[in-house]
C-alpha positions as CSV (number, residue, x, y, z in Angstrom):
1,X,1.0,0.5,5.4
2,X,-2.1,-1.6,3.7
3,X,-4.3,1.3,4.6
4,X,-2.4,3.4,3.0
5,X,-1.8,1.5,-0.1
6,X,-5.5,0.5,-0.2
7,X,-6.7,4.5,0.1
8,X,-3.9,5.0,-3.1
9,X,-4.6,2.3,-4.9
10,X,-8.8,3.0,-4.5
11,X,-8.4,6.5,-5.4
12,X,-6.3,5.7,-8.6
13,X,-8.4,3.3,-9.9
14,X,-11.8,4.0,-9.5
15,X,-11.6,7.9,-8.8
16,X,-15.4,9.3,-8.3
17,X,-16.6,5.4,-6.8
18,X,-13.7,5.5,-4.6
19,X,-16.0,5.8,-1.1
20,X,-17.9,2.5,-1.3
21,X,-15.2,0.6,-2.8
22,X,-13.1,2.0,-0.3
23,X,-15.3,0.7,2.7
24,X,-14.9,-2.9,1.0
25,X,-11.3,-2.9,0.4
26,X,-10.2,-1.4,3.3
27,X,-12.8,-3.6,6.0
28,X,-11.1,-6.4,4.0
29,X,-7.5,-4.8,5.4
30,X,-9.1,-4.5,9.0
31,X,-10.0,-8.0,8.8
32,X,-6.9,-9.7,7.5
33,X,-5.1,-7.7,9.8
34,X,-7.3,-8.0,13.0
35,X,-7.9,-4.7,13.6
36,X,-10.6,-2.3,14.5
37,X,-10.9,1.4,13.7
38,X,-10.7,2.1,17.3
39,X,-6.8,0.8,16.5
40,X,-6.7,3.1,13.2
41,X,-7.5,6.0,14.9
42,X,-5.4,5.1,17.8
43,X,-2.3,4.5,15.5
44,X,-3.0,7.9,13.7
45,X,-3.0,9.5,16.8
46,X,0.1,8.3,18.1
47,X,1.6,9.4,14.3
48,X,0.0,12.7,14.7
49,X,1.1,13.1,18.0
50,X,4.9,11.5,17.2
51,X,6.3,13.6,13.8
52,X,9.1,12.4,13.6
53,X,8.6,8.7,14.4
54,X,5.7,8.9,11.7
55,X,8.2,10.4,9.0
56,X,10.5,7.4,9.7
57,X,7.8,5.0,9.2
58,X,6.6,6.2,6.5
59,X,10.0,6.9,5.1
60,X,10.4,3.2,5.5
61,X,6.9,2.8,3.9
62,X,7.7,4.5,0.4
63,X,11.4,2.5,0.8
64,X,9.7,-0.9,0.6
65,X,6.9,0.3,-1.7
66,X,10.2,1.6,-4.5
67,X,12.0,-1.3,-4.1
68,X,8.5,-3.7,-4.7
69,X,8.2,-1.7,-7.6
70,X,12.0,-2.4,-8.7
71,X,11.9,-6.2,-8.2
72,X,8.7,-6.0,-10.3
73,X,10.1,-4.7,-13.2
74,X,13.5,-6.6,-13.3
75,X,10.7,-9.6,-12.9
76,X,8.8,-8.2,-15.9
77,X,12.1,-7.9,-18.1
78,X,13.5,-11.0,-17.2
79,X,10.0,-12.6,-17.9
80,X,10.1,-10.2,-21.5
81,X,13.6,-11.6,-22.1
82,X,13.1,-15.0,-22.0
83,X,10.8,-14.9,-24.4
84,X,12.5,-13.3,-27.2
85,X,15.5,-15.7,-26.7
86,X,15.1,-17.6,-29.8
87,X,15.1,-21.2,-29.5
């Protein structure tokens, strides 16, 4: 999933410079993750090679991804709230 989100989140962001910046971000992913391309490619394969166990995943993928992006704005409100609660 970080691959994913790093490719979105590198094209977004910094459009035109996305191919270096996308080399850092995502050899930082590889690392923290301890993998290699060889296992990128390997893991795409199987996807591309396995529909419908890749639409589940990534149907489980954009789940998570919506409800991050829930909890993040009740967080923001609640922060938002507090603060206009007089005292």
């Amino acid at each position: 999933m970080e691959v994913h989100l790093t490719d979105a989140s590198v094209s977004t962001l910094l459009g035109s410079k996305k191919d270096s910046m996308a080399t850092v971000y995502l050899d930082q992913v590889k690392s923290i993750n301890k993998v290699t391309d060889k296992d990128i490619e390997a893991i795409f394969a199987y996807l591309k090679d396995h529909p419908a166990y890749a639409e589940e995943i990534y149907g489980g993928m954009i789940k998570e991804i919506n409800e991050r992006q829930r909890s993040e704005k009740k967080d923001k409100k609640e922060k938002r709230d507090k603060k206009e609660v007089p005292k």
